[in-house]
C-alpha positions in Angstrom: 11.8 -8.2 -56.2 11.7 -11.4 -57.1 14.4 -14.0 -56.1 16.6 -15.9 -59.2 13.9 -18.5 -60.2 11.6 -15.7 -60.8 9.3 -16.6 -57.6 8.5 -13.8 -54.5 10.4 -14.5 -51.6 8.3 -16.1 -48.9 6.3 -13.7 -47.0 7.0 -12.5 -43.3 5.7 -13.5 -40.4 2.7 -11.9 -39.0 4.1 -10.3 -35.9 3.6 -11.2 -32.2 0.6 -9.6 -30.6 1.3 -7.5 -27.7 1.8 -9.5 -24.7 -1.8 -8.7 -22.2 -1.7 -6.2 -19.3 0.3 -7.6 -16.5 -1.6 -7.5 -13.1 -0.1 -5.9 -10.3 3.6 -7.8 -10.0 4.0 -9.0 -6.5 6.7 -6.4 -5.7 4.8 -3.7 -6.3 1.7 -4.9 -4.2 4.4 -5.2 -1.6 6.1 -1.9 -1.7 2.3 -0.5 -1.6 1.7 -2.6 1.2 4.8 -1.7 3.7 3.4 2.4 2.2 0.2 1.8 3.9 2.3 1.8 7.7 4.9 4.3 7.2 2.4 7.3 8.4 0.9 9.7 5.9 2.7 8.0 3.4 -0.5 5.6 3.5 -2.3 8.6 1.7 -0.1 6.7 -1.7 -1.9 3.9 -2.1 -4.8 5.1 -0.4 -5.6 7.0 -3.6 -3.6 5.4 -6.2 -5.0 1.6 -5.8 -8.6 1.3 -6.5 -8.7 -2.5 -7.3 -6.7 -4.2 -4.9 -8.7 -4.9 -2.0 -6.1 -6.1 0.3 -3.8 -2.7 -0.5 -7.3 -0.6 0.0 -7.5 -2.4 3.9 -3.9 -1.8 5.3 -4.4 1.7 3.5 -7.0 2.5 5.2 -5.8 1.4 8.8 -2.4 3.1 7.6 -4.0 6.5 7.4 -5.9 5.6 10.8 -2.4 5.2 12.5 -0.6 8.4 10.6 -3.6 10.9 12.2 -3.3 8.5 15.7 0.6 9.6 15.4 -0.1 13.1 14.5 -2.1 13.6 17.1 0.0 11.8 20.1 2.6 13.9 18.8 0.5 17.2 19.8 -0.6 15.3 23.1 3.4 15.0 23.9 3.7 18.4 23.4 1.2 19.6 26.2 3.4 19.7 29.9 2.0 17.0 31.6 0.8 15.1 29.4 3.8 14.7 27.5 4.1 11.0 28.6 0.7 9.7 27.8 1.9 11.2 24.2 5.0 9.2 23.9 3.3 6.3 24.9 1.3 6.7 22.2 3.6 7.5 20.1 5.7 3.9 20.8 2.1 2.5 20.5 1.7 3.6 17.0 5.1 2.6 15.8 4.6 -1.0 17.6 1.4 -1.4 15.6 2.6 -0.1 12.3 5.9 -2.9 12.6 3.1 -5.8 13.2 0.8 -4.1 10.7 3.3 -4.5 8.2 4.6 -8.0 8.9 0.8 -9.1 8.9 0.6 -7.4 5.6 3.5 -8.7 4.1 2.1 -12.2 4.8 -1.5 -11.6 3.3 -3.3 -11.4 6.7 -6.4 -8.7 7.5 -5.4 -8.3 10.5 -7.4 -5.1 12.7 -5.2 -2.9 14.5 -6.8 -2.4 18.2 -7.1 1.0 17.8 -6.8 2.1 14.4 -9.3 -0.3 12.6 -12.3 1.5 14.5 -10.5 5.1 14.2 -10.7 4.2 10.0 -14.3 2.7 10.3 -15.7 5.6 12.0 -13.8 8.5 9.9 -15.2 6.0 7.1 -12.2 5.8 5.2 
């Protein structure tokens, strides 16, 4: 096809290249990290994010909190020792609010109890 002087029509041009992998967007890091303290819902990004070291931590301490809960749950079941449960229980969801405020703001912070619960299960 050429145009009426008898000449091609100028060629295209070549098209864009493909705009490079985005890294994790900041929301997404975020909804991971408010996961990692809403029980066994840390079991998400516990095995979904390999690369993000910061996710990885709060997972880990996460999961450490969910099996504290589970079992101060059975513990407030038993007569007796139903209180020492429920205090347990208000412990866990006290440290899962700070755990995810400290995580929201970039900060490794240990939770008394859970950190060493998740280094000795070696999580």
């Amino acid at each position: 096809m050429s145009g009426p002087n008898g000449d091609l029509p100028p060629p295209l041009p070549p098209p864009e290249a493909p705009p490079p992998p985005a890294a994790r967007a900041p929301l997404e890091e975020k909804i991971l990290l408010v996961l990692c303290y809403l029980g066994l819902l840390a079991l998400v990004p516990y095995f979904v994010v390999r690369d993000a070291p910061q996710v990885r931590f709060h997972a880990r301490q996460g999961v450490a909190l969910g099996l504290l809960g589970i079992g101060c749950a059975g513990l407030a079941l038993v007569p007796y020792l139903g209180f020492i449960g429920h205090l347990g229980l208000a412990g866990v969801l006290i440290l899962s609010i700070v755990g995810v405020v400290k995580a929201l703001d970039g900060a490794r912070w240990r939770a008394p109890v859970a950190a060493d619960v998740a280094d000795r299960l070696q999580l």
